[in-house]
C-alpha positions in Angstrom: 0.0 0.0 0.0 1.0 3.6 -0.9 1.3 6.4 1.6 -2.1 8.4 1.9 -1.9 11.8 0.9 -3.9 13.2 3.9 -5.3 16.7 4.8 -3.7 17.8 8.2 -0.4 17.4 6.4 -1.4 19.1 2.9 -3.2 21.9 5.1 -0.8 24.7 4.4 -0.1 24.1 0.8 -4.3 23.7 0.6 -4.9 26.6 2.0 -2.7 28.4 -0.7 -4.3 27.2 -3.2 -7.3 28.3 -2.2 -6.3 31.3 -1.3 -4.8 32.0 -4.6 -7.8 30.9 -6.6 -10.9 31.6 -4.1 -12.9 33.7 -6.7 -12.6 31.0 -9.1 -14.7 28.9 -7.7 -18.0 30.9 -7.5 -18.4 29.3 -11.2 -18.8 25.9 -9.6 -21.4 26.8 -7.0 -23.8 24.0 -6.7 -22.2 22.4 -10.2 -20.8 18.9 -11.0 -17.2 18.2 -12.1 -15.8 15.4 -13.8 -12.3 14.5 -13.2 -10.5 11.5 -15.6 -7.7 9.9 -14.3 -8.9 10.7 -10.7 -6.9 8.3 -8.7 -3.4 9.4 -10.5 -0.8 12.2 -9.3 -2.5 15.0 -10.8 -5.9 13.5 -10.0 -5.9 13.4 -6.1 -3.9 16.5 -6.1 -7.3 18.2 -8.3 -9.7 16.1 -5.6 -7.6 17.2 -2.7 -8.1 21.0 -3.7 -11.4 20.6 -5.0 -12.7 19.5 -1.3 -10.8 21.6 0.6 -12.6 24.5 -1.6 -16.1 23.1 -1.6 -15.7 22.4 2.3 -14.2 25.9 3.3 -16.8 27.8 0.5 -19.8 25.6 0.8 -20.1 25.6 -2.6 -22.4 22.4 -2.6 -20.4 21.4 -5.7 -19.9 17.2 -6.3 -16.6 16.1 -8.0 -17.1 12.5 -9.7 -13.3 11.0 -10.5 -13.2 8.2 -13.1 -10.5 6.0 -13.0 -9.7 2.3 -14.4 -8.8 1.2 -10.3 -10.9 3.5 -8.0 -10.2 1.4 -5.0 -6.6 2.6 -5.0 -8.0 5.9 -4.0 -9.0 4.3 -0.2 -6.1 3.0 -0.3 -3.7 6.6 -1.2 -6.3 9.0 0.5 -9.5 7.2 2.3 -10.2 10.6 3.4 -11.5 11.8 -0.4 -12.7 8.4 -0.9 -15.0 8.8 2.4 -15.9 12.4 1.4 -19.7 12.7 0.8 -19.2 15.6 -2.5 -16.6 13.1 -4.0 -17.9 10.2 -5.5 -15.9 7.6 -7.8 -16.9 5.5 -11.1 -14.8 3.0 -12.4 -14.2 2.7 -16.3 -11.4 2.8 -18.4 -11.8 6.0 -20.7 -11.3 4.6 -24.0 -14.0 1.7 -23.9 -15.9 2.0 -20.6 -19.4 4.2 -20.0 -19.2 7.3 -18.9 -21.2 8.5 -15.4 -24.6 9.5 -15.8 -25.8 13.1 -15.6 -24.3 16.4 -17.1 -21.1 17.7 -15.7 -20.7 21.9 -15.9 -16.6 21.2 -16.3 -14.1 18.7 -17.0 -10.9 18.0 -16.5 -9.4 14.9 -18.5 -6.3 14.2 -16.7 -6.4 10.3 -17.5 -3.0 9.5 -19.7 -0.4 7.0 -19.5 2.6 8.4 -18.9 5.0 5.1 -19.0 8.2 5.1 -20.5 8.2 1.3 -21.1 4.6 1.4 -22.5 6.1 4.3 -24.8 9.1 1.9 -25.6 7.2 -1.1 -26.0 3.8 -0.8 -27.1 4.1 2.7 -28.5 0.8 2.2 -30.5 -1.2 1.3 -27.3 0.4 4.4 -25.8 -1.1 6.5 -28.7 -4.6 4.8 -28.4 -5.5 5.6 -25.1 -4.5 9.0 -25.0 -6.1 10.0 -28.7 -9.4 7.6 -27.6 -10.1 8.7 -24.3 -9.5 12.3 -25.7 -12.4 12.0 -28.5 -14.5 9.8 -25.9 -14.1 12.2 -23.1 -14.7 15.1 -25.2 -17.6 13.8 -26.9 -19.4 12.7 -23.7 -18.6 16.6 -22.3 -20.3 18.0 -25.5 -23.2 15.8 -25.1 -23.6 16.6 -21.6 -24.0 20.1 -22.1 -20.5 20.8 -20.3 -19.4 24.9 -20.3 -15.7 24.0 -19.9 -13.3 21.6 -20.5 -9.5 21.3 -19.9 -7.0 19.2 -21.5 -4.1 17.7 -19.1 -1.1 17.9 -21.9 2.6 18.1 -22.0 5.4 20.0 -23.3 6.7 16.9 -25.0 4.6 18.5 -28.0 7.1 20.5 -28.3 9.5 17.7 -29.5 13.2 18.5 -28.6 13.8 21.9 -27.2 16.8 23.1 -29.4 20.0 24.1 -27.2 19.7 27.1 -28.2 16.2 28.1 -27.0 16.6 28.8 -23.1 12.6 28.5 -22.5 10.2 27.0 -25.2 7.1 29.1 -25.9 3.8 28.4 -26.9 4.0 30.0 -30.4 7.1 27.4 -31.0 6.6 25.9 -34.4 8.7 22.9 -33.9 7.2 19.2 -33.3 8.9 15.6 -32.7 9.4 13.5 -35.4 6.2 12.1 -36.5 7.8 8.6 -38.0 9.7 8.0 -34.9 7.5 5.2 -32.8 9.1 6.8 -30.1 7.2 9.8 -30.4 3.7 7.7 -29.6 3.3 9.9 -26.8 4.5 13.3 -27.6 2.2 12.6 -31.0 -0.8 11.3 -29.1 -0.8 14.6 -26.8 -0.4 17.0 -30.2 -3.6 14.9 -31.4 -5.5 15.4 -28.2 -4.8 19.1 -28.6 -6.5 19.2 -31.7 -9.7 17.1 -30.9 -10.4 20.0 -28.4 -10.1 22.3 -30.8 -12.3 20.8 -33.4 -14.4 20.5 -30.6 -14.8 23.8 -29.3 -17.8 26.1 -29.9 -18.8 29.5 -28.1 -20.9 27.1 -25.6 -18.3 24.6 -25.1 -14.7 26.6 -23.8 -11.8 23.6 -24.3 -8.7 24.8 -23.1 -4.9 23.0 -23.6 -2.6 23.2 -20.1 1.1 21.5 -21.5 2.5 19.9 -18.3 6.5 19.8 -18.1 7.9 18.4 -14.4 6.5 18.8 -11.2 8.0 17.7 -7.7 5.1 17.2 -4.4 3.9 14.9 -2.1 2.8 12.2 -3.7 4.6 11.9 -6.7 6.5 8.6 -8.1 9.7 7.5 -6.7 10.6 4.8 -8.6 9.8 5.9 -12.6 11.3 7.2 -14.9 11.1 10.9 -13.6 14.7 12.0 -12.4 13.8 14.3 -9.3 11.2 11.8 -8.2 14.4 9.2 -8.6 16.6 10.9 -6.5 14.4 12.2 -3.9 14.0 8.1 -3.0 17.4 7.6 -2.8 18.0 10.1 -0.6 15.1 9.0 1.8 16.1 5.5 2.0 20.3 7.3 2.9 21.4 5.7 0.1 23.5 8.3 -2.5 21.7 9.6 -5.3 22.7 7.9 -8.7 22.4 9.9 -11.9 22.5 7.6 -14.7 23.6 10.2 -17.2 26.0 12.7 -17.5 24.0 14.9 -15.8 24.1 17.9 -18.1 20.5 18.1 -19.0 18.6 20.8 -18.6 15.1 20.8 -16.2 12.5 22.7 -14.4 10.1 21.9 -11.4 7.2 23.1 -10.3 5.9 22.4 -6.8 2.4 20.7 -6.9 0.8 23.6 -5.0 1.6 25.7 -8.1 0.8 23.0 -10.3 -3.4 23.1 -8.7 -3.4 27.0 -8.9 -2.2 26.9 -12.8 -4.5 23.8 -13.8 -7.6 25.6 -11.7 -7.1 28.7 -13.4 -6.2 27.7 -16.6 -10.2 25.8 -16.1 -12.2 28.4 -15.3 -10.4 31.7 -16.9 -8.3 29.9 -19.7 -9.4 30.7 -23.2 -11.0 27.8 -25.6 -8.8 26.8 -28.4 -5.3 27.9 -26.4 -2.8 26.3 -25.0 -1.0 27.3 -21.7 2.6 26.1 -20.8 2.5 24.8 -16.8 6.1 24.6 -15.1 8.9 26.3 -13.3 11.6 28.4 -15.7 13.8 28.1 -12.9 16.5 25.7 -15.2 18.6 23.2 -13.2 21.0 20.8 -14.5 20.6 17.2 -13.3 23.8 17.0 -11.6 23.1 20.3 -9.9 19.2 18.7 -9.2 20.9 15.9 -7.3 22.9 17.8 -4.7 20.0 20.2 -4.0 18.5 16.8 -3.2 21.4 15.1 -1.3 21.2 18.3 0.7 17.7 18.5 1.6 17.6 16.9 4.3 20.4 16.1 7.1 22.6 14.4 7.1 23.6 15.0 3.5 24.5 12.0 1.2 26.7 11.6 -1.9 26.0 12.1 -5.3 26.8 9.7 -8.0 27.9 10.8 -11.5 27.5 7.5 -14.2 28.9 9.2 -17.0 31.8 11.9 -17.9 30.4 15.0 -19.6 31.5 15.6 -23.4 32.9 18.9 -24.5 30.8 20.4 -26.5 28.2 18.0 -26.5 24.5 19.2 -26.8 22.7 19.7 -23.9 19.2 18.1 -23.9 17.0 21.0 -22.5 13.2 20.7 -21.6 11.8 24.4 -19.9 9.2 26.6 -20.6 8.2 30.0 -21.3 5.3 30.9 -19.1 5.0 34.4 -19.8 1.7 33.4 -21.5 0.2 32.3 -18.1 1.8 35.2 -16.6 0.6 37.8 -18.7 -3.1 36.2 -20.0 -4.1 35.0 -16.4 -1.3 36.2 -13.8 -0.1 32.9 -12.7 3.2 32.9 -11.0 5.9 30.3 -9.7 5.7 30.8 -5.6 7.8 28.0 -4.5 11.7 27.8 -5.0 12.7 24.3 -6.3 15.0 23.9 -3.1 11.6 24.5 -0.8 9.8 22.3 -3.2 12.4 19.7 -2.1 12.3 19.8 1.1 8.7 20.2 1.6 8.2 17.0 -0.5 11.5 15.0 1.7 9.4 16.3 4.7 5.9 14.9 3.7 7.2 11.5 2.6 9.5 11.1 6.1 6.4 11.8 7.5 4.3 9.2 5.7 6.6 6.3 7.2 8.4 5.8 4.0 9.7 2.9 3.7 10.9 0.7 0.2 7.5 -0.5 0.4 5.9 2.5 0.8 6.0 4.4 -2.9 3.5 5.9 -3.9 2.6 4.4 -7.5 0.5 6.9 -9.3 0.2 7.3 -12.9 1.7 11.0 -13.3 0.1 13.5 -15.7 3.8 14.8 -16.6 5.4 13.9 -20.1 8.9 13.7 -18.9 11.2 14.8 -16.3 
């Protein structure tokens, strides 16, 4: 069993959110909200903050999570799973029946985001992200849904050319489209456009492109680098980095992440994407001190590979001056506080090697 993500610990970082985003909510005032991949990273982050708003603003608001596995919620927070405005309905989104009853917004969160279903069954990977897209959207439609938002990542953006510090939304370039490989970055760029073929002045689908996030509750043991590390250093073991370490990332803590995604929802505008992450740019090897040094006492860092001279350095950051500029959102956490708040939360969850959390992340890559 996975640590729970529970309230009394989440209370300070909840009460941001809603601070930051407390207008927002009015829209949902007696509403319902359907949430897709419900019991994932991103999913009981958006159902943590969802009933710590309805709660605190009575908004008699109900939140209904679909997920394949809707047990694992008791099992990661039996607080939401007990909570009378949350309720959960199990179905997989490409083939299974939708909930019944219209839904004022939605948030379609469910994705893989598995490097070895990428690797080794890249057309399933593009399947379930371009199915439960069209499915998901056409079911919104139908039920007379005012907004909808689109969980997708910067890996649309193929690879960031060196050159290019922060990758903006206007960015023309793409992956390569006959690389297998690609099945996810190609499935997310087709998701994008389903919601913009399916957007009309009655139905507002807005795009947020996910990069890397770091929180309680994220995966320690996947192919995300931070998420890597950060379970090294809690089981006071030294951090291995299996590269050279000169690649180029950006984090953004998960209370961040719920203020972006909430406000990209209710004030986004339909047909427009929004880049969601951190442009403070770290290096990996520079990632895995700050995390060696998070929490006392320190442990080593290991280094697999000798940097090249003048080899290119793989970068993935964004540009959020959009989401700065169009709906004010701003960056509030410094990575190293983002460490050590998340160090702090899983010490306190009693982690152990059997203790993990394994939640399928909304993020494209890390």
């Amino acid at each position: 069993m996975g640590s729970s993500i529970t309230t009394n610990r989440l209370a300070s970082d909840l009460d941001n959110i809603l601070s930051r985003t407390e207008p927002l909510w009015q829209e949902l005032r007696g509403q319902r909200i359907l949430i897709t991949g419900a019991t994932g990273f991103f999913g009981c982050w958006l159902l943590e903050s969802f009933a710590w708003a309805n709660d605190r603003l009575n908004l008699n608001a109900c939140a209904v999570g679909v997920s394949r596995h809707p047990g694992v919620l008791t099992q990661k927070a039996p607080h939401l799973a007990r909570n009378p405005a949350i309720s959960l309905h199990a179905a997989d989104v490409r083939t299974g029946d939708f909930p019944r009853g219209d839904f004022s917004h939605v948030i379609h969160a469910a994705t893989e985001a598995s490097a070895r279903l990428n690797r080794d069954a890249p057309m399933e990977m593009f399947e379930t992200i371009v199915e439960g897209t069209r499915r998901t959207l056409q079911f919104s439609v139908a039920g007379s849904a005012a907004r909808f938002l689109l969980v997708s990542s910067g890996a649309v953006y193929g690879t960031q050319p060196p050159q290019l510090t922060h990758v903006t939304e206007s960015f023309t370039g793409g992956p390569d489209s006959l690389d297998p490989a690609n099945a996810y970055a190609e499935g997310k760029r087709t998701a994008e456009l389903l919601c913009s073929l399916a957007a009309s002045p009655s139905f507002a689908a807005t795009v947020a492109r996910c990069f890397a996030f770091v929180g309680p509750g994220m995966q320690l043991d996947a192919h995300f680098a931070i998420g890597n590390f950060i379970g090294d250093r809690l089981r006071g073991r030294a951090i291995c980095v299996q590269g050279d370490g000169t690649a180029v990332r950006s984090y953004l803590y998960t209370s961040d992440l719920m203020v972006w995604l909430w406000t990209i929802l209710f004030k986004g505008q339909s047909r427009r994407a929004y880049n969601v992450g951190s442009e403070e740019a770290i290096d990996i090897a520079s990632l895995a001190r700050e995390v060696a040094a998070a929490l006392p006492p320190e442990v080593a860092v290991n280094i697999a590979f000798t940097a090249t001279h003048g080899a290119t350095v793989h970068r993935y950051v964004p540009s959020t001056a959009r989401a700065r500029e169009e709906l004010g959102l701003t960056a509030q956490v410094p990575l190293r506080e983002a460490i050590c708040r998340t160090c702090r939360w899983f010490s306190q969850n009693t982690f152990s090697e059997n203790a993990v959390l394994e939640v399928s992340s909304a993020v494209g890559r890390s």
